[in-house]
N, C-alpha and C positions, 0 to 999 in steps of 0.2 A: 356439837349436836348433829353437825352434817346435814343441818338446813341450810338453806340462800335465803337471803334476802334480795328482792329486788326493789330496786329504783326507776321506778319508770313516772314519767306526770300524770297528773289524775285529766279525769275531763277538764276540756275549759284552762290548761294550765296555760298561763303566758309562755313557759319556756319551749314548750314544745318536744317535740323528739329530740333527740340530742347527736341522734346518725352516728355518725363512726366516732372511737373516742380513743387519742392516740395516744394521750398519756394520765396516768395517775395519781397524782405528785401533791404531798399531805408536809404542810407549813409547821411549822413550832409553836403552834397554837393549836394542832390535832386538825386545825380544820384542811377537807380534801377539796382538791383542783382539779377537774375536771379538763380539759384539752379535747376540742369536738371540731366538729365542721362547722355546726351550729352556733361557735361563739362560746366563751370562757363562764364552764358553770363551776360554783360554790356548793359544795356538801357539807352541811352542818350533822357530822354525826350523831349525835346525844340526838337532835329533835329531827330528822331525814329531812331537812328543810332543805331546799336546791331554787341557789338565786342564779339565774344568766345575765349575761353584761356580752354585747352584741357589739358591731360596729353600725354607728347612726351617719349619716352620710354630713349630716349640719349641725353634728357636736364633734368639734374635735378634742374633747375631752372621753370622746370612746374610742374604743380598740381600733387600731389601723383598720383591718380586717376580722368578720368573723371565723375565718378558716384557722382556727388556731391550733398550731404544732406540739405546743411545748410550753412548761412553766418554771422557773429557778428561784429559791429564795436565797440571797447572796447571804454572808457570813454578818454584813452590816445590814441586814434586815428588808434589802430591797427586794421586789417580790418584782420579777422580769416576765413578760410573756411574750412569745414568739409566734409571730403570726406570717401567712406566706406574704405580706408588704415588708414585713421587718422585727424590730425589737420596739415593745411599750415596757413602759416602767410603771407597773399598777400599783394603784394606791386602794389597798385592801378597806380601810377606815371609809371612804366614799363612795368604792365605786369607780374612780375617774382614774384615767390614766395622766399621773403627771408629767409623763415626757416620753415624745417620742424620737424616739433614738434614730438622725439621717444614717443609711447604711451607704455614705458615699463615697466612690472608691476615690483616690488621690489624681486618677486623668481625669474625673468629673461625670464619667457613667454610672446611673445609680446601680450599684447590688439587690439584687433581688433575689428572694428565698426561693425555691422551687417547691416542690411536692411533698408529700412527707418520706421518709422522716427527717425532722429537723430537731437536734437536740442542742438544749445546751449545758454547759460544765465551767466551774470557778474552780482553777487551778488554787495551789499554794502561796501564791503573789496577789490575788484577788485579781486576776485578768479572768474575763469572760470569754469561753467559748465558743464557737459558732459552729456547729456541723451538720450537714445539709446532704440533697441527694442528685444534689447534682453539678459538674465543673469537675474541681479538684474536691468543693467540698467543707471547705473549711478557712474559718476566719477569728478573728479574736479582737477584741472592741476593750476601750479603757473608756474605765464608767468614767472616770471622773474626767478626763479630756476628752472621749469620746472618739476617740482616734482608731480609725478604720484599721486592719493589716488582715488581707487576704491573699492564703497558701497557693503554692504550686508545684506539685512534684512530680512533673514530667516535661520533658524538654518543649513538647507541641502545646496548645490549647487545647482542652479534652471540651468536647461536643456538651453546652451547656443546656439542654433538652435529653442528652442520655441520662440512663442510670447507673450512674458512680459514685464520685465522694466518699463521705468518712460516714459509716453506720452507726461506731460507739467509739468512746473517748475511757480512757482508764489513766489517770493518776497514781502509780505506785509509791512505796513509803521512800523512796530516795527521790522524788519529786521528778521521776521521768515519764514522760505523757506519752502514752503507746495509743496509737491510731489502728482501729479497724476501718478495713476502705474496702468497697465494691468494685473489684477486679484488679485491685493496685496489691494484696498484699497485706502486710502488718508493718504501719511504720512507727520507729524508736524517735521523738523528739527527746533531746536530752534537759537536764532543768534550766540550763540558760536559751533554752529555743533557738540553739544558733546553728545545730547539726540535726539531721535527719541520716537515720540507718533504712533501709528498706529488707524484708523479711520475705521473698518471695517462696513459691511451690516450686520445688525441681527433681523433676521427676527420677533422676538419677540418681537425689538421695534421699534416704528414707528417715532422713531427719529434720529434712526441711520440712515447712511448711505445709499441709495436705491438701492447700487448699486457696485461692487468692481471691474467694470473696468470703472475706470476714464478716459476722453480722453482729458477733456480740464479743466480751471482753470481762473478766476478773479477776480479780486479788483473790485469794485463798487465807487463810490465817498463817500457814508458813510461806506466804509471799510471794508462791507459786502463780502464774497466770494460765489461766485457761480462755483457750480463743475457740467459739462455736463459728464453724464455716456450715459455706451455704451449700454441699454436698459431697466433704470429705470428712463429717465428722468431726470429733471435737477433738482440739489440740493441748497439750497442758506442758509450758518450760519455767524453766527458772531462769528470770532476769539477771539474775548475776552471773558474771562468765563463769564458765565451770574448770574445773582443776586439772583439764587436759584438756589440747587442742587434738583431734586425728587427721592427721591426713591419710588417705585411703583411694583407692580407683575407683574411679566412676565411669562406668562405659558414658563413650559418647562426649566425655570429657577429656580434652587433651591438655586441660591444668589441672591434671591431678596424678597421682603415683601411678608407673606402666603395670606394677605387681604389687599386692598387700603382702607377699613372701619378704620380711626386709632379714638382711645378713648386715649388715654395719650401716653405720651413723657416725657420718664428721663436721665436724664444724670449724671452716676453715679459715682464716685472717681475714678474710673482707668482711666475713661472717654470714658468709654462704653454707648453708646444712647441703651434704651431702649421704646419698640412702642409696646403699647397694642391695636391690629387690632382686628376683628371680629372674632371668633373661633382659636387666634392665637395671641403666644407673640413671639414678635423678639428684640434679640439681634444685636446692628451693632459695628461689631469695625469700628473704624471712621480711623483709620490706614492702615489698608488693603481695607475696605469697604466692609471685609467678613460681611453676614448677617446669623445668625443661629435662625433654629427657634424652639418654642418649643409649641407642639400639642397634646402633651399628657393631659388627662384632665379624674382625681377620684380620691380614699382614698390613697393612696400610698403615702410617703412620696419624690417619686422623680416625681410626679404628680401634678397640678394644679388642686387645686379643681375646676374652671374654665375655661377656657384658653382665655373668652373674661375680660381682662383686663382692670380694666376703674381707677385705679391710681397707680402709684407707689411710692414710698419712700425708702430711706435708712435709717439707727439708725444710733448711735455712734458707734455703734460695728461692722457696715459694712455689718450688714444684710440687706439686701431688702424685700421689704414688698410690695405685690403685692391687690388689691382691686377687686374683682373679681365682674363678674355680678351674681346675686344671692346665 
């Protein structure tokens, strides 16, 4: 019909204004959850009925805090809300929160949530997510032992009052968890959480990345993912490696091909790839994927009497033997 409805409290309501509301997030019972600053409100849609559940300072059966982020209902029914003190585990049926979850790190300083946004996400394994706006960002908690593990992926301690961390979390169907971060990039956790790939912008090529603050993240139906940056636009790859590797020149780049002109490709016993380009031979070890190259070109015996290469070969003796243009 292309009406709204609005939800707003009548006079006199107990709940009050509801002020900012940062997420939206509707349980397996239809009913929606409400995420405000004001404290975790309840939408009964069929009747527009709207219950709040606050933090009371001498029940600790309410919400840590009312500033609340974010809401999860786990796969086994548990209904999680994240507030900036931490994690409650609400009990929809009364009202009350039955536990509140310590965020305590393993040296003994507690963890504390920052500002919004703080989302959270249940991987494959039933491990709970934690991503946050600020640090590195990210943590992951086990309901049932309650055991803390919080990320790092950069060598220094990043400034825990900036704005960083993980914005959004994606699970794709091979169970690998791709991180959008706030000036870190797109990072690859693979499904054992034991490696980290990082995905940054490089400006020399124009297939990397467009952009190193990520803010959002999706699956596609053919598996594809599209990553929304925060002003280069929106990205969209396919997780699976694709059916060719290129190497190719990149100004500014001294590990990569002197010329995209290639005249021959060898691959020689150590299993060094050898590419004779236009004014230029490169060496790649395929191990590193260092590329070295060599440009020197007259009578010298550490010289190519060419350097445009147009075949190679090795002997039995493990010489190489280069075919130069004229």
């Amino acid at each position: 019909t292309g009406v709204f409805k609005h939800y707003r409290p009548d006079a006199g309501d107990a709940c009050g204004p509801a002020g900012l509301v940062y997420q939206i997030n509707q349980d397996r019972q239809g009913t929606i959850w409400l995420a405000t600053d004001t404290g975790l409100r309840r939408l009964e849609p069929a009747t527009s009925r709207i219950t709040c559940y606050r933090h009371a300072p001498e029940d600790n059966s309410s919400l840590a805090s009312s500033l609340v982020r974010s809401t999860l209902e786990s796969r086994d029914g548990t209904f999680w809300v994240a507030t900036t003190e931490g994690l409650d585990v609400f009990d929809r049926r009364t009202g009350k929160v039955a536990r509140h979850v310590s965020l305590q790190r393993t040296s003994g300083s507690r963890f504390k949530l920052a500002g919004p946004p703080i989302s959270l996400f249940e991987d494959h394994s039933g491990l709970l997510w934690i991503a946050f706006s600020s640090g590195d960002g990210l943590a992951s908690i086990d309901a049932a032992t309650g055991i803390l593990t919080v990320y790092s992926f950069g060598p220094s301690e990043v400034d825990e009052n900036a704005i960083s961390g993980v914005t959004d979390i994606l699970e794709d169907e091979n169970g690998t968890l791709w991180l959008a971060t706030y000036g870190r990039g797109l990072l690859k956790l693979d499904r054992e959480r034991k490696r980290a790939i990082r995905y940054q912008h490089n400006p020399n090529d124009s297939d990397s990345l467009s952009e190193d603050h990520v803010n959002t993240l999706l699956e596609d139906r053919e598996h594809r993912i599209w990553a929304g940056t925060s002003g280069g636009g929106i990205d969209r790859f396919d997780p699976n490696p694709p059916a060719f590797r290129t190497y190719r020149r990149e100004p500014g780049n001294p590990n990569s091909l002197g010329n995209d002109a290639v005249f021959s490709v060898y691959r020689d016993s150590r299993g060094s790839v050898w590419a004779g380009s236009r004014g230029v031979l490169n060496r790649i070890d395929r191990q590193t994927g260092r590329v070295t190259r060599y440009q020197s070109a007259g009578s010298g015996p550490a010289q190519l009497s060419n350097t445009s290469v147009l075949s190679i070969a090795e002997d039995g003796a493990g010489y190489l033997w280069f075919g130069t243009f004229g």
